[in-house]
MIDOSE-1310 file (N, C-alpha, C; in nm, 2 decimals, decimal comma, always signed):
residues 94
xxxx	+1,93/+0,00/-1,49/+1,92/+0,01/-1,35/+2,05/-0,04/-1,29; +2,06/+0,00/-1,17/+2,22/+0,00/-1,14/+2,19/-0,14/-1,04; +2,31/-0,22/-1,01/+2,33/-0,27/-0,93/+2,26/-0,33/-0,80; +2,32/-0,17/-0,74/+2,24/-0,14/-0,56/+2,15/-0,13/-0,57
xxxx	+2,07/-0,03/-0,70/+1,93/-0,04/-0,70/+1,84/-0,21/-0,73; +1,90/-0,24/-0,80/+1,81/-0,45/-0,83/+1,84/-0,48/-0,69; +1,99/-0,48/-0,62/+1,96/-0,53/-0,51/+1,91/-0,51/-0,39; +1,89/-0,36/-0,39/+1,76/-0,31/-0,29/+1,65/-0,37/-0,31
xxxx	+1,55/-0,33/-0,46/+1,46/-0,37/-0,40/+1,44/-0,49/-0,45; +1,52/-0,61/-0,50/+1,51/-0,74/-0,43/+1,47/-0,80/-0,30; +1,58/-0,73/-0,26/+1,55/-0,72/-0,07/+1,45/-0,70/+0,00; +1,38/-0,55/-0,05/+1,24/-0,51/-0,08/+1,13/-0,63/-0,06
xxxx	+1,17/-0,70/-0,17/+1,06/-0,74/-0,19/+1,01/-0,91/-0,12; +1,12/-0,94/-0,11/+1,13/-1,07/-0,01/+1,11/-1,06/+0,13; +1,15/-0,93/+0,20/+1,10/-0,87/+0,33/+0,98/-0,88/+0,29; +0,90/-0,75/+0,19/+0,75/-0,78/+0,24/+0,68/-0,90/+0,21
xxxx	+0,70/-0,98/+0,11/+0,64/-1,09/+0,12/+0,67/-1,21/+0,24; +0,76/-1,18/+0,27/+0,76/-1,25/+0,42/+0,70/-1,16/+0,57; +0,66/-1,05/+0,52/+0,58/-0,99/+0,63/+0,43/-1,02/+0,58; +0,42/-1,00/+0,45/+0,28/-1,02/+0,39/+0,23/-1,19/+0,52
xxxx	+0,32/-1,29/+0,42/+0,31/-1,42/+0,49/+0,32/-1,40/+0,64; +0,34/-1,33/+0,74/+0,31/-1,31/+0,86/+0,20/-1,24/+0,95; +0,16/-1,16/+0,85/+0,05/-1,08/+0,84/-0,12/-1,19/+0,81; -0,10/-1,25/+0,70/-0,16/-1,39/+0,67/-0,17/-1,47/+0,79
xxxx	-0,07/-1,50/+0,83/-0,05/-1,63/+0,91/-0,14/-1,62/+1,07; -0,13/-1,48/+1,08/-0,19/-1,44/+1,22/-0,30/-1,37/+1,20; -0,33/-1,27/+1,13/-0,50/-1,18/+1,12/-0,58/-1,30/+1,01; -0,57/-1,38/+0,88/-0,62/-1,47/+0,81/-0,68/-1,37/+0,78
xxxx	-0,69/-1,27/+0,68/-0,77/-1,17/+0,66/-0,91/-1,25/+0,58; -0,94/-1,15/+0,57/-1,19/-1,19/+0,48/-1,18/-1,11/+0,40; -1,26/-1,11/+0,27/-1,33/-1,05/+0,25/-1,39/-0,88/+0,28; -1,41/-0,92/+0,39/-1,49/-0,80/+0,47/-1,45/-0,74/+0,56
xxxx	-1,33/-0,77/+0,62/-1,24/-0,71/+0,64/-1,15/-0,59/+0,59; -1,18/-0,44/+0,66/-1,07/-0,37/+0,61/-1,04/-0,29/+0,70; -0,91/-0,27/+0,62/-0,73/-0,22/+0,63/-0,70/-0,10/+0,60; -0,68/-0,05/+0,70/-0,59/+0,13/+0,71/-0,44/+0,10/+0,68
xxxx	-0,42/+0,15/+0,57/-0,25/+0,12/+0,54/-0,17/+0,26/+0,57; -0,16/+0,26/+0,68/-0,08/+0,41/+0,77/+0,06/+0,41/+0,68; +0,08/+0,55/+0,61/+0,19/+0,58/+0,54/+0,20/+0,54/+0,41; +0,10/+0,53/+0,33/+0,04/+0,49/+0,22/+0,16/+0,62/+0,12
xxxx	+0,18/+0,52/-0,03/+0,23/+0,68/-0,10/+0,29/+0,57/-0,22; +0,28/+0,63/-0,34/+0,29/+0,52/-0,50/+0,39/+0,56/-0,47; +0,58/+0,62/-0,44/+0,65/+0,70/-0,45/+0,76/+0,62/-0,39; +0,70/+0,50/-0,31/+0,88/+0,40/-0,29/+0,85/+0,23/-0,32
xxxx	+0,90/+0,20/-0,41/+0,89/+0,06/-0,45/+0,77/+0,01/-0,45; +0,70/+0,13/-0,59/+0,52/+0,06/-0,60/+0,52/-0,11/-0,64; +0,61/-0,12/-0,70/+0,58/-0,29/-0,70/+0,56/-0,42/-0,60; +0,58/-0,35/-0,45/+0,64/-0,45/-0,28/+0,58/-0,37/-0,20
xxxx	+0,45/-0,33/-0,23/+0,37/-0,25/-0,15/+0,24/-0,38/-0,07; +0,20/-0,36/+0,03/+0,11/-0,45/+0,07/-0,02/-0,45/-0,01; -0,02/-0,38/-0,10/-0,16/-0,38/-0,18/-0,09/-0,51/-0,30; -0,02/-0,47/-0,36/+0,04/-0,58/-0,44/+0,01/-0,73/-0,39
xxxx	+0,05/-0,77/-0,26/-0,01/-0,88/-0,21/-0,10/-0,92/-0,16; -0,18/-0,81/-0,10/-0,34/-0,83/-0,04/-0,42/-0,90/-0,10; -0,49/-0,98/-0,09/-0,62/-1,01/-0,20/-0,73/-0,98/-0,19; -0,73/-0,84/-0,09/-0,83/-0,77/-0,11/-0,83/-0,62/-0,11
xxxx	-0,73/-0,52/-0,23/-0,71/-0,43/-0,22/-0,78/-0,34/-0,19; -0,93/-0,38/-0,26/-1,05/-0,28/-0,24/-1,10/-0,26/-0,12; -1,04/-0,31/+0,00/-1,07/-0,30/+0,12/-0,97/-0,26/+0,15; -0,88/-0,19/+0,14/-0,77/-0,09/+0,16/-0,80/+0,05/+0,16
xxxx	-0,80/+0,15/+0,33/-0,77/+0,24/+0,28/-0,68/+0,34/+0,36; -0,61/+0,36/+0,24/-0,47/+0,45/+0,28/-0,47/+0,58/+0,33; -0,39/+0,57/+0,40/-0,35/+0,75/+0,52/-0,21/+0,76/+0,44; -0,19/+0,88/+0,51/-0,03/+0,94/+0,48/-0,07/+1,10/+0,52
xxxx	+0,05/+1,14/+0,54/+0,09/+1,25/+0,62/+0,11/+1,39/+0,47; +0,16/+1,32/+0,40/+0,20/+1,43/+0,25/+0,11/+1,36/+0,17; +0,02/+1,47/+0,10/-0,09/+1,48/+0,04/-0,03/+1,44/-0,08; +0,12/+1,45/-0,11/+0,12/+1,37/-0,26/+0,18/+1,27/-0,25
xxxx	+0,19/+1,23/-0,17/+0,23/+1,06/-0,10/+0,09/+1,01/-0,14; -0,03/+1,05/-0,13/-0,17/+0,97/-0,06/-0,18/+1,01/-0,19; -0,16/+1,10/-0,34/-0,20/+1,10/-0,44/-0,15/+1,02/-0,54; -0,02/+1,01/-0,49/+0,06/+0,85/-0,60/-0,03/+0,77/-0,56
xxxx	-0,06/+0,74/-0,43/-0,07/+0,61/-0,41/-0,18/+0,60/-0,45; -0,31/+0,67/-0,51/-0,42/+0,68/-0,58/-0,43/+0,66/-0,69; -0,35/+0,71/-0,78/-0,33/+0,70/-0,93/-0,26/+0,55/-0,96; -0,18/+0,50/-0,89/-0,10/+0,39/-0,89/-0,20/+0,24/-0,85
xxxx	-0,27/+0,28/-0,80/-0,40/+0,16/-0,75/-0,53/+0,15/-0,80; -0,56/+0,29/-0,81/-0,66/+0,34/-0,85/-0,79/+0,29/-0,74; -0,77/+0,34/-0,62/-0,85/+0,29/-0,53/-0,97/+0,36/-0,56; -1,06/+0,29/-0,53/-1,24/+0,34/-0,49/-1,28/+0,42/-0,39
xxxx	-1,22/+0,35/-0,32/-1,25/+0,38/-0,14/-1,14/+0,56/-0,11; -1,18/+0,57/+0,02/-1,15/+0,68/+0,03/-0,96/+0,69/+0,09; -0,92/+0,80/+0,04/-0,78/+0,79/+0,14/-0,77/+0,95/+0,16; -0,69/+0,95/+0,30/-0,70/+0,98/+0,43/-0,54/+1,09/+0,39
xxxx	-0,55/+1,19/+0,41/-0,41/+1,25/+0,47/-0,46/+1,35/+0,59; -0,43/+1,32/+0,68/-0,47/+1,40/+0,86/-0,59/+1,34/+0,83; -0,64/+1,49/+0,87/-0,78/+1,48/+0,92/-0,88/+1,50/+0,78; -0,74/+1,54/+0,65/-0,86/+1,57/+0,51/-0,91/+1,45/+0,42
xxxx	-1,00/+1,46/+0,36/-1,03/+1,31/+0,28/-1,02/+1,35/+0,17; -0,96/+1,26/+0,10/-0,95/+1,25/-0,07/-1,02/+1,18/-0,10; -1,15/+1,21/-0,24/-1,22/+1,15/-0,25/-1,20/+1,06/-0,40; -1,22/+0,95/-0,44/-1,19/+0,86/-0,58/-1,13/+1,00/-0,72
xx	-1,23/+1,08/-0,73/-1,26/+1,18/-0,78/-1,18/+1,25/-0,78; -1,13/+1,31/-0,65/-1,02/+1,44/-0,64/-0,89/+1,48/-0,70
């Protein structure tokens, strides 16, 4: 791995955990609480994704605009729940 690339997503990954921790700090998420993750997709830095730090991924469920954005991000999580591209639904299964 080159260089720019370690120190991208280094960068990456300290931003989102410091948004994770801001995110935390003001909604205190539950349990039973869930999360529309708008622009969902396994396809840019699956490791610094908010599902990575959630502690409740199963109450995640992802949108996105490109249908194989919203299918990485299926295979890569392996969510239960349903995810969303427009107005069509992908089902666990699909």
């Amino acid at each position: 791995m080159g260089l720019y690339k370690r120190v991208l997503e280094e960068l990456s990954r300290k931003s989102r955990e410091q948004k994770f921790a801001l995110f935390s700090a003001i909604f205190k998420p539950r349990l039973e609480d869930r999360i529309l993750d708008i622009g969902a997709s396994g396809r840019t830095f699956p490791p610094y994704t908010f599902e990575d730090f959630y502690p409740y991924p199963e109450q995640i469920v992802g949108a996105g605009i490109a249908l194989e954005d919203v299918k990485a991000a299926k295979r890569i999580y392996g969510r239960k729940n349903l995810l969303a591209r427009s107005c069509e639904w992908v089902r666990a299964g699909s």
